[in-house]
CHARMM internal coordinates of N, CA and C (Angstrom, degrees):
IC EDIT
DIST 1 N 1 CA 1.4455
DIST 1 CA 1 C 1.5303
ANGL 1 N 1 CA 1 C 108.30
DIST 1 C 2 N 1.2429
ANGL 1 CA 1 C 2 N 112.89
DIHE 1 N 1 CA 1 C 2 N 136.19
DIST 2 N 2 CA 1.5228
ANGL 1 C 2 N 2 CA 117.19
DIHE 1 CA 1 C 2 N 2 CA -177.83
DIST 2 CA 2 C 1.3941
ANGL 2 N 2 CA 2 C 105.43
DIHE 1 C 2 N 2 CA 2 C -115.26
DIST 2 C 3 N 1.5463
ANGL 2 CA 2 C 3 N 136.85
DIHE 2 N 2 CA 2 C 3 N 123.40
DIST 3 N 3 CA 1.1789
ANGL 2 C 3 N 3 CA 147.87
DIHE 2 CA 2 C 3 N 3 CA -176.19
DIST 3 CA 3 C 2.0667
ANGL 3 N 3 CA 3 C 108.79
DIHE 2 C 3 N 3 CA 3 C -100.82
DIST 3 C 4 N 1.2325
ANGL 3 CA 3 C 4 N 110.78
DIHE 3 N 3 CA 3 C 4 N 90.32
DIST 4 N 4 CA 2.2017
ANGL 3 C 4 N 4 CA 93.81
DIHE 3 CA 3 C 4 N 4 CA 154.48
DIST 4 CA 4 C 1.3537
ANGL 4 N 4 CA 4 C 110.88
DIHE 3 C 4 N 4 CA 4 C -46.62
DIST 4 C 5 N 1.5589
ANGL 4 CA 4 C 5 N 91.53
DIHE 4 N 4 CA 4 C 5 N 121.25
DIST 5 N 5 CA 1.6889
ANGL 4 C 5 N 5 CA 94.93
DIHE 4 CA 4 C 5 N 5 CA 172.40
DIST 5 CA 5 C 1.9712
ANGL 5 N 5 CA 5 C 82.70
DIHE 4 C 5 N 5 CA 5 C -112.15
DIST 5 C 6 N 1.4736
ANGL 5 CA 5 C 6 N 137.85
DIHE 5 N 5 CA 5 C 6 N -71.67
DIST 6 N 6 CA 1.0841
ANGL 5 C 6 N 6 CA 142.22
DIHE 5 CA 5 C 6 N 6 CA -137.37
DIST 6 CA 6 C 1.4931
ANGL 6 N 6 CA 6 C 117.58
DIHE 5 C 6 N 6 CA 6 C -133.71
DIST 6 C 7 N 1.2204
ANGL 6 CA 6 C 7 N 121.74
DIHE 6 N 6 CA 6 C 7 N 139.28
DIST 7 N 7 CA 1.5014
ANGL 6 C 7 N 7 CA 115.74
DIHE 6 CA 6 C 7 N 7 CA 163.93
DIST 7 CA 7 C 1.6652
ANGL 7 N 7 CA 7 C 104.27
DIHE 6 C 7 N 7 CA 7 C -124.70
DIST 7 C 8 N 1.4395
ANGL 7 CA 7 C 8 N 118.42
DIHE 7 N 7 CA 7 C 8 N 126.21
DIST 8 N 8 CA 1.1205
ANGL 7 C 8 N 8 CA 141.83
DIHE 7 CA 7 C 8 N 8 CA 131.40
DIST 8 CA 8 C 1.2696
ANGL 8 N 8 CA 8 C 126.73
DIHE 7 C 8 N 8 CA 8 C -38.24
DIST 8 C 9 N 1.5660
ANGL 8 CA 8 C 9 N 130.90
DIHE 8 N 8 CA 8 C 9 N 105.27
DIST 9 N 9 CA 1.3153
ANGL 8 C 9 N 9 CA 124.39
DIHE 8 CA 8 C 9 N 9 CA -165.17
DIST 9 CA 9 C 1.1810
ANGL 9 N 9 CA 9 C 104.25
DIHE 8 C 9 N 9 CA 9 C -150.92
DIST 9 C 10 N 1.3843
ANGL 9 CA 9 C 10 N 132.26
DIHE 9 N 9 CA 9 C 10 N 8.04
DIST 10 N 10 CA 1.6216
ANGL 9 C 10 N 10 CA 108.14
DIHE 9 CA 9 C 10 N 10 CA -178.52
DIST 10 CA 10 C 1.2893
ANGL 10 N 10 CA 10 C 114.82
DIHE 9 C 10 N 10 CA 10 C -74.27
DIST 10 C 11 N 1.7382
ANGL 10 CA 10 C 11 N 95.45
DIHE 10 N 10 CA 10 C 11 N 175.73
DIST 11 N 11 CA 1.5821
ANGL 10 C 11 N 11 CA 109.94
DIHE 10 CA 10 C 11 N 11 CA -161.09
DIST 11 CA 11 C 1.6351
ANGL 11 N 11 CA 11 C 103.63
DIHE 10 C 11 N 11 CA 11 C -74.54
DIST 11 C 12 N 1.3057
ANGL 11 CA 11 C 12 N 135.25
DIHE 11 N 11 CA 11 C 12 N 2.01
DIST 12 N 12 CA 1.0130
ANGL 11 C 12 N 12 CA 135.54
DIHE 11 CA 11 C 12 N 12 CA 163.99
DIST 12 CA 12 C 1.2660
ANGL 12 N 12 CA 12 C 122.66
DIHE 11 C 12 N 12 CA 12 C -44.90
DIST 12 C 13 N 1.2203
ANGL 12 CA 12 C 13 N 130.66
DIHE 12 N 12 CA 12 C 13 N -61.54
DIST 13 N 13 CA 1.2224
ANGL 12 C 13 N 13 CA 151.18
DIHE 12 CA 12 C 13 N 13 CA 178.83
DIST 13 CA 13 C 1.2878
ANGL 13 N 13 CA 13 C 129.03
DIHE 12 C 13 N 13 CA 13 C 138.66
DIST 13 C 14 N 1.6445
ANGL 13 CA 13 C 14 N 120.68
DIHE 13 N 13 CA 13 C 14 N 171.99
DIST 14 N 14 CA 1.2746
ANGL 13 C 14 N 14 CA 115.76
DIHE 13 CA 13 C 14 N 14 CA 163.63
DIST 14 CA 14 C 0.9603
ANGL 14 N 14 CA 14 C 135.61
DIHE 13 C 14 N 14 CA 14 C -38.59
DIST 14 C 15 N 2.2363
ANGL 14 CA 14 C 15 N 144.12
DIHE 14 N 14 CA 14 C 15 N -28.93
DIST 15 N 15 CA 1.0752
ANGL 14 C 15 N 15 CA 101.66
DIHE 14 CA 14 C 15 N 15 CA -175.60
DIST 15 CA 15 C 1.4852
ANGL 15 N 15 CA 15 C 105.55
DIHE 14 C 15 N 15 CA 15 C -118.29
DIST 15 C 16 N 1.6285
ANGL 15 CA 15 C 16 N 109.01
DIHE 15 N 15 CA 15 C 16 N 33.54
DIST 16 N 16 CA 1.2307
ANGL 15 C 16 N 16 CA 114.38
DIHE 15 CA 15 C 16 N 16 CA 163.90
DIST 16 CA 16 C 1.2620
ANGL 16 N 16 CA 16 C 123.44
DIHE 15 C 16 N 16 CA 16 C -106.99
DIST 16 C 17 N 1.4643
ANGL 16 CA 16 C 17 N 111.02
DIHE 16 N 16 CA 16 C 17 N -10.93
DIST 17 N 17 CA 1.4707
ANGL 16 C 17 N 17 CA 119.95
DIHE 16 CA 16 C 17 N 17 CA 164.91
DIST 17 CA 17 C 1.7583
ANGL 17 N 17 CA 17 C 97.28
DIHE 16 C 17 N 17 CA 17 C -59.11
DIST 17 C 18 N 1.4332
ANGL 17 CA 17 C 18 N 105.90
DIHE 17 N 17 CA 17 C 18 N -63.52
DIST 18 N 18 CA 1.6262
ANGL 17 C 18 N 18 CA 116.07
DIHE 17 CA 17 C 18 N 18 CA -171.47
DIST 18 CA 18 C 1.7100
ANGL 18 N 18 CA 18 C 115.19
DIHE 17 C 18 N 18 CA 18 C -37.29
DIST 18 C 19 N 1.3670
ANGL 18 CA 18 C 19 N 100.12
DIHE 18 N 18 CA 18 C 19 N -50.80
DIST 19 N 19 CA 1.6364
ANGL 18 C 19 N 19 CA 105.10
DIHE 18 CA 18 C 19 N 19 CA 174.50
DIST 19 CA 19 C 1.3327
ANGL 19 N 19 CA 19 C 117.38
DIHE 18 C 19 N 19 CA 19 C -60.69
DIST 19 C 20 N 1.2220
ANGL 19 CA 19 C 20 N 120.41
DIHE 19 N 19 CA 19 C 20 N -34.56
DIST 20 N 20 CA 1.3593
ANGL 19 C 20 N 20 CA 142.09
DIHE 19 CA 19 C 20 N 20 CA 167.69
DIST 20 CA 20 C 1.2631
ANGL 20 N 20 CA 20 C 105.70
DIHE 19 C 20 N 20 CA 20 C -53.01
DIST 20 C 21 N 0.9258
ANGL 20 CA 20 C 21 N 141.50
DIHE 20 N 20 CA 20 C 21 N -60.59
DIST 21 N 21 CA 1.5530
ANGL 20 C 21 N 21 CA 167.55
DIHE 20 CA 20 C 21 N 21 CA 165.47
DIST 21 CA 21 C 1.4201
ANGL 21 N 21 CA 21 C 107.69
DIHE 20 C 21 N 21 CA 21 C -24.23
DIST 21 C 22 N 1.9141
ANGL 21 CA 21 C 22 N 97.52
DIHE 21 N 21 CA 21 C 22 N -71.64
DIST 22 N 22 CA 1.5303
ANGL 21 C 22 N 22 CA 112.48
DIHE 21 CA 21 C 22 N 22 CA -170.12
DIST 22 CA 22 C 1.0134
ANGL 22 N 22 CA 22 C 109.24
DIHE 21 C 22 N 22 CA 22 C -60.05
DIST 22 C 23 N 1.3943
ANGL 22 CA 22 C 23 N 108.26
DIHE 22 N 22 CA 22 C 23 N -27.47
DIST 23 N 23 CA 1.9880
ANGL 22 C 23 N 23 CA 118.08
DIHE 22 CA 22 C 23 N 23 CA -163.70
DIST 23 CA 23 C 1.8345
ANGL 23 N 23 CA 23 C 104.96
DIHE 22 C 23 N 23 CA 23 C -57.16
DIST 23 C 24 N 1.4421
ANGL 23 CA 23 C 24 N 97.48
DIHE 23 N 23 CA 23 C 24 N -56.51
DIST 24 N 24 CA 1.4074
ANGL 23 C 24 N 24 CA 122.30
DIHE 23 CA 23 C 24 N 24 CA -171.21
DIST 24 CA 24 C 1.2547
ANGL 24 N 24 CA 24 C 120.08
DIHE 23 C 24 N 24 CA 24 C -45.59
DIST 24 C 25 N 1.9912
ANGL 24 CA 24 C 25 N 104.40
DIHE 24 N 24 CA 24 C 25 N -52.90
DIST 25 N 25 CA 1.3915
ANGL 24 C 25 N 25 CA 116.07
DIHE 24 CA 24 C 25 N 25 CA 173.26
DIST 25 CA 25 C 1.7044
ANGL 25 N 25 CA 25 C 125.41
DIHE 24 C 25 N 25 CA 25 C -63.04
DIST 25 C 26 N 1.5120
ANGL 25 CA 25 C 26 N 93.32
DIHE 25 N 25 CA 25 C 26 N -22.89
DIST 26 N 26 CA 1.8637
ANGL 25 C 26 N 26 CA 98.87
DIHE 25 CA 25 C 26 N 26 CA 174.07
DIST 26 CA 26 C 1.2238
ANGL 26 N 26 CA 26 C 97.29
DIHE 25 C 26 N 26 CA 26 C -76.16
DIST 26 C 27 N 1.7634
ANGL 26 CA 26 C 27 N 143.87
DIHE 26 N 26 CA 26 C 27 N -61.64
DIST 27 N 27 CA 0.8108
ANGL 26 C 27 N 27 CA 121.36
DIHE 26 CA 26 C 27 N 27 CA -171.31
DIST 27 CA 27 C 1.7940
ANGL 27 N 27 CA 27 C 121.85
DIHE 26 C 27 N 27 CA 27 C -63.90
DIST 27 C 28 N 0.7132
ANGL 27 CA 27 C 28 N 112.61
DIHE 27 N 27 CA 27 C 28 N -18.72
DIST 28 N 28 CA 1.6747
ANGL 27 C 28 N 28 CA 115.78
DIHE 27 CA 27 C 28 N 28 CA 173.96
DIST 28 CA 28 C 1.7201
ANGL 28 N 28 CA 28 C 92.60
DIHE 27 C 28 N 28 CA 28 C -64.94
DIST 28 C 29 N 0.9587
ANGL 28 CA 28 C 29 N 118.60
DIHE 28 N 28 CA 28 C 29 N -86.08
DIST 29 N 29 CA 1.5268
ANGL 28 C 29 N 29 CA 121.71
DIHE 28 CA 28 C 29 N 29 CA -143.81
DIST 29 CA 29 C 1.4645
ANGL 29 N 29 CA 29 C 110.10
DIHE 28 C 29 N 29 CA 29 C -81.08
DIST 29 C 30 N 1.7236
ANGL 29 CA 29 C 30 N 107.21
DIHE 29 N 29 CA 29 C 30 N 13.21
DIST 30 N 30 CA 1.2965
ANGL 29 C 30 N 30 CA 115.14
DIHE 29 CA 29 C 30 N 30 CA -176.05
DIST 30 CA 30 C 2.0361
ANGL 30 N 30 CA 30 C 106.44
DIHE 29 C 30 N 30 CA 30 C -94.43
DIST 30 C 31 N 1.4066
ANGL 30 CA 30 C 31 N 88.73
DIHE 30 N 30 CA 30 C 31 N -16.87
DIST 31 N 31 CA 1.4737
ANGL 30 C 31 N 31 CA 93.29
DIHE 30 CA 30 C 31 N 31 CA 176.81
DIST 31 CA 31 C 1.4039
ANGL 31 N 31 CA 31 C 137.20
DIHE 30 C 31 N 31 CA 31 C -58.31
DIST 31 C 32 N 1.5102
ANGL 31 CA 31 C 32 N 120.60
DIHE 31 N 31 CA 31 C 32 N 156.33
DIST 32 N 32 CA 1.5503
ANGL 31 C 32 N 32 CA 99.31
DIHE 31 CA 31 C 32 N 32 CA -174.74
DIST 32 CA 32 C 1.3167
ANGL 32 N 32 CA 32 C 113.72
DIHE 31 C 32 N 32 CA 32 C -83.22
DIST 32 C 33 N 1.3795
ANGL 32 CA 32 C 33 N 116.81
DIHE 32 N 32 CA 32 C 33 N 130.47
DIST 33 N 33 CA 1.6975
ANGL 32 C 33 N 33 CA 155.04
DIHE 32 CA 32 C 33 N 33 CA 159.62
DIST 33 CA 33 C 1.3302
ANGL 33 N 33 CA 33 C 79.43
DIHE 32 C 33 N 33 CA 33 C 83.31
DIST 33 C 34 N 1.1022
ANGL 33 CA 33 C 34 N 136.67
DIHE 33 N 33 CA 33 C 34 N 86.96
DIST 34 N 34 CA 1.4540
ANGL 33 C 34 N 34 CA 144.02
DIHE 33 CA 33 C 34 N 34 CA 124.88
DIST 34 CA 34 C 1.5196
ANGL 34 N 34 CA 34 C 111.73
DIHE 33 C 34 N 34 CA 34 C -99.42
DIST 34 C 35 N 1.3616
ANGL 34 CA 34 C 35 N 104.09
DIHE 34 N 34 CA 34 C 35 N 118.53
DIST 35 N 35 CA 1.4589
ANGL 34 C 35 N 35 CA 114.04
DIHE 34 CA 34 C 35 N 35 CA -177.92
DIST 35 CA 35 C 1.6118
ANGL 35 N 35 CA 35 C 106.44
DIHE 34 C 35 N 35 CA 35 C -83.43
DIST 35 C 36 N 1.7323
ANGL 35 CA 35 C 36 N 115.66
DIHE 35 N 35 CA 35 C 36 N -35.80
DIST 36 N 36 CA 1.5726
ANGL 35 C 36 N 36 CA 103.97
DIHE 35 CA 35 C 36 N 36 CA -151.12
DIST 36 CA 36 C 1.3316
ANGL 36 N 36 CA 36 C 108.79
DIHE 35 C 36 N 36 CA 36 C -73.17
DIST 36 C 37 N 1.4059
ANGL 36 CA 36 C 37 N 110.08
DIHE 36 N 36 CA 36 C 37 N 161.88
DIST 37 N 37 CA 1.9897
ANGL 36 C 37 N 37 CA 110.92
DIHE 36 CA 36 C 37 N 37 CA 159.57
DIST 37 CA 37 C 1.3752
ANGL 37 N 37 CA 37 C 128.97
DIHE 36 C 37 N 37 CA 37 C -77.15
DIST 37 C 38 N 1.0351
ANGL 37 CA 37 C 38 N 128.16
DIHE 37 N 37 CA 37 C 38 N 145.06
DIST 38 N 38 CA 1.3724
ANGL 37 C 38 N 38 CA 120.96
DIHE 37 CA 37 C 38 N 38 CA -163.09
DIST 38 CA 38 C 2.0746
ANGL 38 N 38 CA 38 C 95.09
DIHE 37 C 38 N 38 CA 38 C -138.07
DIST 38 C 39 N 1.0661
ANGL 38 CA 38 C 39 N 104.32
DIHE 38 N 38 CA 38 C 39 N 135.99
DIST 39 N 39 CA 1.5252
ANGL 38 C 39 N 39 CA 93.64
DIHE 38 CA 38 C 39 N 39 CA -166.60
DIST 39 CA 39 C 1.4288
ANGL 39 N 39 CA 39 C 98.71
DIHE 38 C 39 N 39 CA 39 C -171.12
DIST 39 C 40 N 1.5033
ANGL 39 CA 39 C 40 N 112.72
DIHE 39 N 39 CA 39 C 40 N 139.51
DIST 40 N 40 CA 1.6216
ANGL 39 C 40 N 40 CA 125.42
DIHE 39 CA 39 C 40 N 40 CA -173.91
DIST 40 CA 40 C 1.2301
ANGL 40 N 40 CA 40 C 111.80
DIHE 39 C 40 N 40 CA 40 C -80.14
DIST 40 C 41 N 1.7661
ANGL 40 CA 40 C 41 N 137.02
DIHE 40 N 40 CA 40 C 41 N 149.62
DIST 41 N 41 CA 1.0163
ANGL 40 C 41 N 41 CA 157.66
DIHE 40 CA 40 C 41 N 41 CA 130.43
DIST 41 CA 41 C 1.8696
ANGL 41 N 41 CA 41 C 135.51
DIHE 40 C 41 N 41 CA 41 C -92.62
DIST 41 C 42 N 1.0106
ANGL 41 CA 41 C 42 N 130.67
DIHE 41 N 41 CA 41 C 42 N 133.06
DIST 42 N 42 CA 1.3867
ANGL 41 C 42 N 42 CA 119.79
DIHE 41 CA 41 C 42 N 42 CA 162.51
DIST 42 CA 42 C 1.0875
ANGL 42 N 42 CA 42 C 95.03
DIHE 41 C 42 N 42 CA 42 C -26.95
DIST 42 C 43 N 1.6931
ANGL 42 CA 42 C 43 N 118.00
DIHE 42 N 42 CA 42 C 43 N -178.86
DIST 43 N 43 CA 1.1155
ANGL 42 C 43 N 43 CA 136.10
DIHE 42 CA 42 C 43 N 43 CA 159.24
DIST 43 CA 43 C 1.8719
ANGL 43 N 43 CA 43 C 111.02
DIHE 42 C 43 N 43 CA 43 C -123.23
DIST 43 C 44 N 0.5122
ANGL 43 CA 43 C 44 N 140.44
DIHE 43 N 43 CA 43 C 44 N 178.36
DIST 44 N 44 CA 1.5972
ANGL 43 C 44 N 44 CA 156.21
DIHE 43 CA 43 C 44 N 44 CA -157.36
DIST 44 CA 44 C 1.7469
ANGL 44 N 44 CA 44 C 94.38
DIHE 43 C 44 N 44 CA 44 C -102.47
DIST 44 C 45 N 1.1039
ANGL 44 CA 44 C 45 N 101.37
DIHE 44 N 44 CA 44 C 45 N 126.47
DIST 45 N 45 CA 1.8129
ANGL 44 C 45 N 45 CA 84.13
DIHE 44 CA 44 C 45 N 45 CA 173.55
DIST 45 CA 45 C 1.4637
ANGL 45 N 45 CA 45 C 102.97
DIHE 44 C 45 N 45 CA 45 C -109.54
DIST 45 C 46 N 1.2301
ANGL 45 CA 45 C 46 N 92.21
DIHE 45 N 45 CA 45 C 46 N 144.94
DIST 46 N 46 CA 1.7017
ANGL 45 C 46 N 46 CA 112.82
DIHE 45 CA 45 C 46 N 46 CA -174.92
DIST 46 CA 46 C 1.8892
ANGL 46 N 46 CA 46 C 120.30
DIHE 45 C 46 N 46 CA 46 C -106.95
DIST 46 C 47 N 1.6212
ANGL 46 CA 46 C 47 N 97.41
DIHE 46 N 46 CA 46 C 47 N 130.37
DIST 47 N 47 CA 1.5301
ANGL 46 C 47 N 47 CA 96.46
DIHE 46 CA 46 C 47 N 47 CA -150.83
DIST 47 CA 47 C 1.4809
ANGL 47 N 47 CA 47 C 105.73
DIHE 46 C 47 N 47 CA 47 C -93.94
END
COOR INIT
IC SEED 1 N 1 CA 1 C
IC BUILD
């Protein structure tokens, strides 16, 4: 099962959204007894 938790979107760009991203998922899954995975994707761009 795959859950949206977040989108990364500033006007910065793509690979600072991404760092942004990665940052988030370490702190999520860095916590104590957190089992789930937490892990970045593009996002879909919307026209």
């Amino acid at each position: 099962m795959r859950i949206y938790i977040a989108a990364f979107n500033a006007e910065e760009g793509a690979e600072y959204n991404s760092e942004n991203c990665w940052v988030a998922a370490d702190l999520f899954k860095n916590q104590d007894g957190v089992k789930t995975r937490f892990w970045c994707e593009p996002a879909e761009k919307e026209d």
